[in-house]
TIPA-954026 format. One record per residue (C-alpha): x, y, z; chain. Coordinates in Angstrom, 2 decimals. Layout:
BEGIN
+---------+---------+---------+-------+
:      px :      py :      pz : kette :
+---------+---------+---------+-------+
:       X :       Y :       Z :     A :
...
+---------+---------+---------+-------+
! end
This chain:
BEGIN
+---------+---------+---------+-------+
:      px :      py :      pz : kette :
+---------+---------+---------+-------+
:    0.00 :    0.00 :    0.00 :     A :
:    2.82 :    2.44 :    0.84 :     A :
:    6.64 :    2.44 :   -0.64 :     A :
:    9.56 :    4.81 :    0.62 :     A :
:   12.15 :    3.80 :   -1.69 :     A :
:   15.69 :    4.87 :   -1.01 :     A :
:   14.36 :    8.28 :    0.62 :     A :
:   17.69 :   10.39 :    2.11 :     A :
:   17.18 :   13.90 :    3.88 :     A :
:   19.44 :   16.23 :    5.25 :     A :
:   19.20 :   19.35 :    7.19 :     A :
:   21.63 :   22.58 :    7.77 :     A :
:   23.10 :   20.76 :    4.25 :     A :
:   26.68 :   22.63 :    3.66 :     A :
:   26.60 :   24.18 :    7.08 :     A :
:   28.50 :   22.94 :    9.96 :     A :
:   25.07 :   22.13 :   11.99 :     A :
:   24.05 :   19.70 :    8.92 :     A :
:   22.62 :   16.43 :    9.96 :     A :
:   21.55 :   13.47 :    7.78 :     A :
:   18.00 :   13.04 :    9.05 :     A :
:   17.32 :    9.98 :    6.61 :     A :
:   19.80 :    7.70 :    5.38 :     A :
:   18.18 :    5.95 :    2.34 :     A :
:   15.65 :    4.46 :    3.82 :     A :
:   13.19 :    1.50 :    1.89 :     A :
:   10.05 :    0.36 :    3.77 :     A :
:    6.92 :   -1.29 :    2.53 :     A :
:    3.76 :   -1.07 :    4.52 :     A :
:    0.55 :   -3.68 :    3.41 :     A :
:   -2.94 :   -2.52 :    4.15 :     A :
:   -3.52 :   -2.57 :    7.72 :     A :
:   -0.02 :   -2.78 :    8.89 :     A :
:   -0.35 :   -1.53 :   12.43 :     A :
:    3.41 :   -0.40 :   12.87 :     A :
:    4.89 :    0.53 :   16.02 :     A :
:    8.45 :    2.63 :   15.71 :     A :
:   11.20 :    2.67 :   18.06 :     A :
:   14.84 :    4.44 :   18.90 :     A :
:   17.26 :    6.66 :   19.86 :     A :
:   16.84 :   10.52 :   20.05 :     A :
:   17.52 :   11.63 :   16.64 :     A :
:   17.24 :    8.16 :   15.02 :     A :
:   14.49 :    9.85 :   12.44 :     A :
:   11.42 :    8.64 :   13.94 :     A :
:    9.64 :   12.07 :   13.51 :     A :
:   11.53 :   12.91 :   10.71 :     A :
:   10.20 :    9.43 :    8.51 :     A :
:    6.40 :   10.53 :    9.75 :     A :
:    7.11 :   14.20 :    8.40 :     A :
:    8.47 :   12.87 :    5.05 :     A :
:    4.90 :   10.53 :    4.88 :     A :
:    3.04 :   13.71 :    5.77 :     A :
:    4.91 :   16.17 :    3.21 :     A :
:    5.42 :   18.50 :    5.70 :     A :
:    9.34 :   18.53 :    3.25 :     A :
:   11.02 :   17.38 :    0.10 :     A :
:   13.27 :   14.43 :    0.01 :     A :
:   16.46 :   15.33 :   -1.22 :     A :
:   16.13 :   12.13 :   -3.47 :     A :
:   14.04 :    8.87 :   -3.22 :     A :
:   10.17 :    8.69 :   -3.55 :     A :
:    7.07 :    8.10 :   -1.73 :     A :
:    4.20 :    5.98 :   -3.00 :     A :
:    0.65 :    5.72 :   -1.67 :     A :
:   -2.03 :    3.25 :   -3.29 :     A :
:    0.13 :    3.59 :   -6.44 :     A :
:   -0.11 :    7.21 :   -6.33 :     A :
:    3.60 :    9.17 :   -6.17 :     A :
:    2.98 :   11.82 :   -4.14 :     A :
:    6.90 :   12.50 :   -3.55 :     A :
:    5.99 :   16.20 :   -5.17 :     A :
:    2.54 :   16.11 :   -3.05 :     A :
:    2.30 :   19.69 :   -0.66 :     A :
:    1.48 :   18.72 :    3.09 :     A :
:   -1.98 :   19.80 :    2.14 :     A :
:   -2.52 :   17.39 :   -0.59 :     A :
:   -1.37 :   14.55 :    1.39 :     A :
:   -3.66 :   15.32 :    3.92 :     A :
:   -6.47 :   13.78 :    1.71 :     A :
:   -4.88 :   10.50 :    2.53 :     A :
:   -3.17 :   11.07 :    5.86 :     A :
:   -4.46 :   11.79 :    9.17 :     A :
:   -2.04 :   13.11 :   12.10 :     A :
:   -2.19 :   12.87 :   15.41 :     A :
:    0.75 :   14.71 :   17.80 :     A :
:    2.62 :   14.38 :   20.91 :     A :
:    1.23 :   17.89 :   22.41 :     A :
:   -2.59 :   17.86 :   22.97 :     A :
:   -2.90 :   21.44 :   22.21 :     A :
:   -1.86 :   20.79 :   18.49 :     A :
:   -4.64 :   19.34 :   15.76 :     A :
:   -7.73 :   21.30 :   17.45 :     A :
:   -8.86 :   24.48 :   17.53 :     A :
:   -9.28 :   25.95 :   21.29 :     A :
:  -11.51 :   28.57 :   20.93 :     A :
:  -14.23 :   26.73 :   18.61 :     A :
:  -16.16 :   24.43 :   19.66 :     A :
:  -16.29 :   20.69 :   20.10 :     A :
:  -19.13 :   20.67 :   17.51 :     A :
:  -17.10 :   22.85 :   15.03 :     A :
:  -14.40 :   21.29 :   15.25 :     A :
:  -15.58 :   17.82 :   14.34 :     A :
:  -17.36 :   20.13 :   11.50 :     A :
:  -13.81 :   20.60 :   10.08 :     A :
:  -12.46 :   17.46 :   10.48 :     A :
:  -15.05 :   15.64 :    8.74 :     A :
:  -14.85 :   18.09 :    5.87 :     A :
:  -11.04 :   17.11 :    5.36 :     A :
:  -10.00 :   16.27 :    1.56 :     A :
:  -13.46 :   17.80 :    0.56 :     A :
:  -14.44 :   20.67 :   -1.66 :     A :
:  -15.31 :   23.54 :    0.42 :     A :
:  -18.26 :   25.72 :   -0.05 :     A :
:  -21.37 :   28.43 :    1.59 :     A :
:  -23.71 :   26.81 :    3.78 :     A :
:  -24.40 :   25.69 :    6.73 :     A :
:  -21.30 :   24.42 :    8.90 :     A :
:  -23.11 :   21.93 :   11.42 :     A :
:  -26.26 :   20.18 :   10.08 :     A :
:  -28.05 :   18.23 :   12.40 :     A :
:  -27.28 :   14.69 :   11.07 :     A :
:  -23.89 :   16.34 :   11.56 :     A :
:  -24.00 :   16.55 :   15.43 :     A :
:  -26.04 :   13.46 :   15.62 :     A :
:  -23.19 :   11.77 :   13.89 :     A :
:  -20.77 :   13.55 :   15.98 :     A :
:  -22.77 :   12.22 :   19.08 :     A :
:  -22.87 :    8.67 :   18.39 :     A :
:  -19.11 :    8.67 :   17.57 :     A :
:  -18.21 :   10.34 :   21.01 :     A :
:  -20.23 :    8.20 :   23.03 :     A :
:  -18.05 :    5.50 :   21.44 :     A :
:  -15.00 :    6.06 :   23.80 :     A :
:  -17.16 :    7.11 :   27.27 :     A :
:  -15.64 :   10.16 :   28.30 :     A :
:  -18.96 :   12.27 :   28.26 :     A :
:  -18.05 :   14.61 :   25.31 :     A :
:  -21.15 :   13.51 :   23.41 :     A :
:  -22.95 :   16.31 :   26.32 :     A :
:  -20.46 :   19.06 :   25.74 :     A :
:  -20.99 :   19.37 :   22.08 :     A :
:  -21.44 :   23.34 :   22.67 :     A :
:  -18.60 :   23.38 :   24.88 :     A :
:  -14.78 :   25.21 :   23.80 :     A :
:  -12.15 :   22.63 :   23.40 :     A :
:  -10.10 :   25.32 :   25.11 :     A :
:  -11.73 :   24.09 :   28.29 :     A :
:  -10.81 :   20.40 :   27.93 :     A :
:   -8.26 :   18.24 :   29.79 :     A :
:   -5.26 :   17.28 :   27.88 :     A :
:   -6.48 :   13.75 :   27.63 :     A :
:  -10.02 :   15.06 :   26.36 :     A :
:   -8.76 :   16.74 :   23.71 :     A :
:   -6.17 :   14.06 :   22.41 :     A :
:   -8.87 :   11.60 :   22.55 :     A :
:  -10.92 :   14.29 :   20.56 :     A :
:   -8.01 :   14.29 :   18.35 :     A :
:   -8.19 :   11.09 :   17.60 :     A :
:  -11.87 :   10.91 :   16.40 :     A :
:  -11.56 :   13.81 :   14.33 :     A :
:   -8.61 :   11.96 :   12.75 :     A :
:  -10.63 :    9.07 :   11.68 :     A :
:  -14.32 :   10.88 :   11.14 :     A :
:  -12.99 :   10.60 :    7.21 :     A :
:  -11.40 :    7.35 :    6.80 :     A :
:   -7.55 :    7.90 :    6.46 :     A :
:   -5.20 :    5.52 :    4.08 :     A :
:   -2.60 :    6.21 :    6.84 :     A :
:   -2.69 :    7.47 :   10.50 :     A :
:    0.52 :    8.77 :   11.79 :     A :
:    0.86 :    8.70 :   15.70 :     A :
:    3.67 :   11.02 :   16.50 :     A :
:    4.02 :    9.83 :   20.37 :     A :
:    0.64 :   10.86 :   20.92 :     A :
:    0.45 :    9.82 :   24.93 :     A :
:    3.96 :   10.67 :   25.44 :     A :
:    2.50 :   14.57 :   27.16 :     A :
:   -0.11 :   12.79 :   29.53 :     A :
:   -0.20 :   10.84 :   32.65 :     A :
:    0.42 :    7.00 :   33.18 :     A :
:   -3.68 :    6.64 :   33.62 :     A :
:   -4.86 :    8.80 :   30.21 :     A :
:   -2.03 :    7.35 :   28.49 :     A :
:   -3.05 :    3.89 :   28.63 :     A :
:   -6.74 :    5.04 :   28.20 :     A :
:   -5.84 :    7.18 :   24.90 :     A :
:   -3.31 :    4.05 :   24.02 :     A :
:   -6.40 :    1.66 :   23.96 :     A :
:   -8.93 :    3.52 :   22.47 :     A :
:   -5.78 :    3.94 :   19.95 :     A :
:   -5.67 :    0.03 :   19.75 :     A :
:  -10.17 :   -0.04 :   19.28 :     A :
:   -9.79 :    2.71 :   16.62 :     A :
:   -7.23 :    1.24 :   14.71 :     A :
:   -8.70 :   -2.26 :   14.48 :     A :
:  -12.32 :   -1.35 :   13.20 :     A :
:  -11.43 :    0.76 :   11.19 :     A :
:   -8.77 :   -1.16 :    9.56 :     A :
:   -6.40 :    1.29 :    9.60 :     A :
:   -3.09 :    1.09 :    8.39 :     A :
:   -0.74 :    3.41 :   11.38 :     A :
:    2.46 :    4.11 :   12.00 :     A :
:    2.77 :    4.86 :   15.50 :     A :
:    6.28 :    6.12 :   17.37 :     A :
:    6.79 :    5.55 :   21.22 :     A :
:    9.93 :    5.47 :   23.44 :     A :
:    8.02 :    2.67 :   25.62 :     A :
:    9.08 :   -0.80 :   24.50 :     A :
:    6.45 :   -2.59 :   26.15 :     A :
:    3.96 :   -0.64 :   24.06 :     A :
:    5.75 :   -1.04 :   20.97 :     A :
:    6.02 :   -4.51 :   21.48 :     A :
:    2.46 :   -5.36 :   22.82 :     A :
:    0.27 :   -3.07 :   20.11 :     A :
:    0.40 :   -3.40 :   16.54 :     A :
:    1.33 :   -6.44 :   14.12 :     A :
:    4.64 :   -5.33 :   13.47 :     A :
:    7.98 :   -3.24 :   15.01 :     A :
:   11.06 :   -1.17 :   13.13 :     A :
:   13.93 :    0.45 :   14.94 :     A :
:   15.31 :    3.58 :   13.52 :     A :
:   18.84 :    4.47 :   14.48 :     A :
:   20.77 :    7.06 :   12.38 :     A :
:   18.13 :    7.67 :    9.85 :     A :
:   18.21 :    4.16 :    9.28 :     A :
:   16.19 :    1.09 :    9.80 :     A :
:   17.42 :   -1.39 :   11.85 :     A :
:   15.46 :   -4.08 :   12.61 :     A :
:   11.97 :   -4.80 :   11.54 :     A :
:    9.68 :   -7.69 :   12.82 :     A :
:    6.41 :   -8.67 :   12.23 :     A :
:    3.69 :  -11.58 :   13.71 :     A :
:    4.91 :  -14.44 :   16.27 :     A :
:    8.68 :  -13.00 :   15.98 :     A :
:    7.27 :   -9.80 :   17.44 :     A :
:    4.69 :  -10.89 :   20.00 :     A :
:    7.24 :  -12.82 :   21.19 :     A :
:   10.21 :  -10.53 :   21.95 :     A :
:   10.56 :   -8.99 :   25.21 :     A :
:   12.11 :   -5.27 :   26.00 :     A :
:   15.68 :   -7.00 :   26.99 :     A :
:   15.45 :   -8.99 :   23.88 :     A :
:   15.10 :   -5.12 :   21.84 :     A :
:   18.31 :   -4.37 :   23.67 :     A :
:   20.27 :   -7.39 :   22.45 :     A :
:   18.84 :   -7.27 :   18.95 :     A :
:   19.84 :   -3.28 :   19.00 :     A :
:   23.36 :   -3.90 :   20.16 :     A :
:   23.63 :   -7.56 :   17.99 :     A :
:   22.95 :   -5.03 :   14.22 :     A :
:   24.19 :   -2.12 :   15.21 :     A :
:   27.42 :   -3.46 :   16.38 :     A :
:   27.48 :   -0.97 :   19.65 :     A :
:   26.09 :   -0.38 :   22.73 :     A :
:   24.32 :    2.94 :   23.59 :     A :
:   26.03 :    5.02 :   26.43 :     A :
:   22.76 :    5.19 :   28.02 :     A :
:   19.96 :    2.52 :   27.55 :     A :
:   17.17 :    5.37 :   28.27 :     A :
:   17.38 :    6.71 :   25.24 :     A :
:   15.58 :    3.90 :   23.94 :     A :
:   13.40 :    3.07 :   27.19 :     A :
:   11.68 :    5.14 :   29.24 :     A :
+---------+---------+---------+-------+
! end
């Protein structure tokens, strides 16, 4: 479903701050690949969601969604296809709209734009229905700012507004990393119910091992703008968070001055 072939990017190129953010990188993701992402601090975790989302150029190498190139594709264009959620809450809604309006907007993503009415009625009845889904009550604050949510309100907001329009790919930029140990695991299961009806195919980065070894079908280390190892199935579901260690130290030859940059 989705091909980065060879893709290389640098930044600060020429200067003495330049860093090689992607390091030809190749990886093929089927239809429903639930794909959890792992490593170091600057391995180009973030940097291989923002070349997905368009948000730059590759300096060479291409990116290919349901047979579509969209290496040339603006941000906006991609966001047809792609749906983002981020590691800070406050990012992906509006504050000072409403609930209501801002599910208006996110259901209207990829679609022509025009004068009329921007909440119908089957609108917030829709909107209703899919916030009762995950129980926190937002189906009665409709009316309400977003502004005056919690930070787990609004990234669980975030995350039906993501999916209100079915995306070919959701990108999960550490979205619990900003909330506490309880909302996390709430937001990181109604993550896991999301993803499986709807079939989605997600790339989701995390600095927890446990979580990237106990959600999704299959696992890919970054280190160096590279990836490292990549497992899939029975090999994944059976690996533990020392075995990650061994297999990081085993291909990259080396063993990281501290092992916190991987786990936290």
């Amino acid at each position: 479903m989705i091909t980065l072939n060879q893709c290389t990017k640098y930044f600060h190129r020429g200067s003495v701050n330049e860093v090689l953010a992607l390091n030809q990188l190749s990886l093929s993701i089927e239809n429903g690949d639930f794909i959890t992402v792992i490593g170091s601090n600057g391995s180009g975790k973030s940097t291989l969601l923002n070349a997905l989302a368009g948000c730059f150029l590759l300096d060479s190498g291409s990116v290919v969604i349901e047979d579509r190139d969209v290496s040339h594709w603006p941000e906006y264009k991609r966001a047809k296809l792609i749906a983002r959620v981020f590691q800070d809450p406050l990012l992906g809604t509006c504050p000072s709209a409403t609930i209501v309006q801002n599910m208006a907007i996110a259901s209207r993503r990829g679609k022509r734009r025009g004068l009329g009415p921007g909440v119908r009625s089957a609108d917030r009845d829709r909107f209703y229905n899919e916030l009762q889904k995950i129980g926190l009550g937002l189906e009665k604050r409709l009316q309400d700012r977003v502004g005056l949510l919690s930070g787990g309100q609004r990234q669980a907001l975030t995350m039906v507004m993501a999916t209100l329009v079915r995306p070919e790919v959701l990108l999960l930029d550490e979205h619990i990393a900003a909330l506490d140990p309880k909302t996390a695991n709430q937001i990181l299961h109604l993550t896991q119910e999301m993803v499986s009806s709807q079939y989605l195919t997600t790339l989701m980065i995390t600095h927890n091992m446990k979580h990237a070894i106990n959600f999704g079908n299959r696992l890919i280390m970054l280190h160096q703008g590279r990836i490292i190892l990549d497992v899939k199935g029975r090999e994944k579901s059976s690996l533990s968070v020392e075995d990650l260690l061994q297999q990081f130290y085993r291909v990259q030859g080396e063993e990281l001055a501290n092992d916190s940059m991987l786990l936290t």
